[in-house]
C-alpha positions in Angstrom: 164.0 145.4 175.6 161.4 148.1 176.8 158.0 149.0 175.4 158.7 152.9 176.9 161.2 155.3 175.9 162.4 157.1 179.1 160.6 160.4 178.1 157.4 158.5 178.3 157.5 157.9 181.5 156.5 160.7 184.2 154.5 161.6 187.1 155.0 160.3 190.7 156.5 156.8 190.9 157.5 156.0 194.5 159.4 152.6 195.5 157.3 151.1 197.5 158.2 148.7 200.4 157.5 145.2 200.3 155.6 143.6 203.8 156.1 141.0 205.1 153.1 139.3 208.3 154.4 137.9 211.5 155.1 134.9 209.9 157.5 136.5 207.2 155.0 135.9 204.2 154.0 138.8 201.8 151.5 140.9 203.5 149.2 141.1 200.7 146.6 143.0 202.7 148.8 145.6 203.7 150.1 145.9 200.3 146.5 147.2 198.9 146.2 149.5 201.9 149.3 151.2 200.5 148.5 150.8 197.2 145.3 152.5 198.0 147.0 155.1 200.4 150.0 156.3 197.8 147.2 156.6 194.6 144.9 158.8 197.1 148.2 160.7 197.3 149.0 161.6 193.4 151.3 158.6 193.1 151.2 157.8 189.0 153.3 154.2 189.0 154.9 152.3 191.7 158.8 150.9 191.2 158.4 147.2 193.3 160.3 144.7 195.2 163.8 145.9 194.8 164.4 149.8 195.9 164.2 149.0 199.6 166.8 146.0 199.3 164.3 143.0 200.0 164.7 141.5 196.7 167.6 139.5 198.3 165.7 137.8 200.2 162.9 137.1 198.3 161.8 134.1 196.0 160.9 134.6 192.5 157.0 133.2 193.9 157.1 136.1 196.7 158.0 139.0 194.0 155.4 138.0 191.7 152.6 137.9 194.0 153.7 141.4 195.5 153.4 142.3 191.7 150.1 140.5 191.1 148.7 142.2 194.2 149.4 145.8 193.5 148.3 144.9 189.5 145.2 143.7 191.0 144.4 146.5 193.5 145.0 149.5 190.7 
């Protein structure tokens, strides 16, 4: 169950795309940069690793570290 009610959440809350390196592993690097990029821009949350359809193809091991970097980085 959630902690929010719906009308507690507002402001800005892209999806953002996960990225992947040459070598098909989370681009963590290029993960901050956007991070960084989309808060400089008035973004307020971020909605991660499923809006752009890679969840698919993801492990649970590559989700959680997109969702460790972007805690990290804010």
């Amino acid at each position: 169950m959630s902690r929010f009610e719906m009308n507690q959440i507002k402001g800005v809350i892209p999806a953002m795309m996960t990225f992947f390196d040459r070598e098909e592993n989370v681009d963590t690097e290029c993960t901050r940069r956007m991070v960084e990029f989309m808060l400089e821009h008035g973004a307020d949350g971020f909605y991660l690793t499923g809006s752009t359809g890679e969840c698919f193809t993801m492990t649970m091991e590559e989700r959680n570290l997109v969702v460790d970097t972007v805690i990290d980085q804010v």
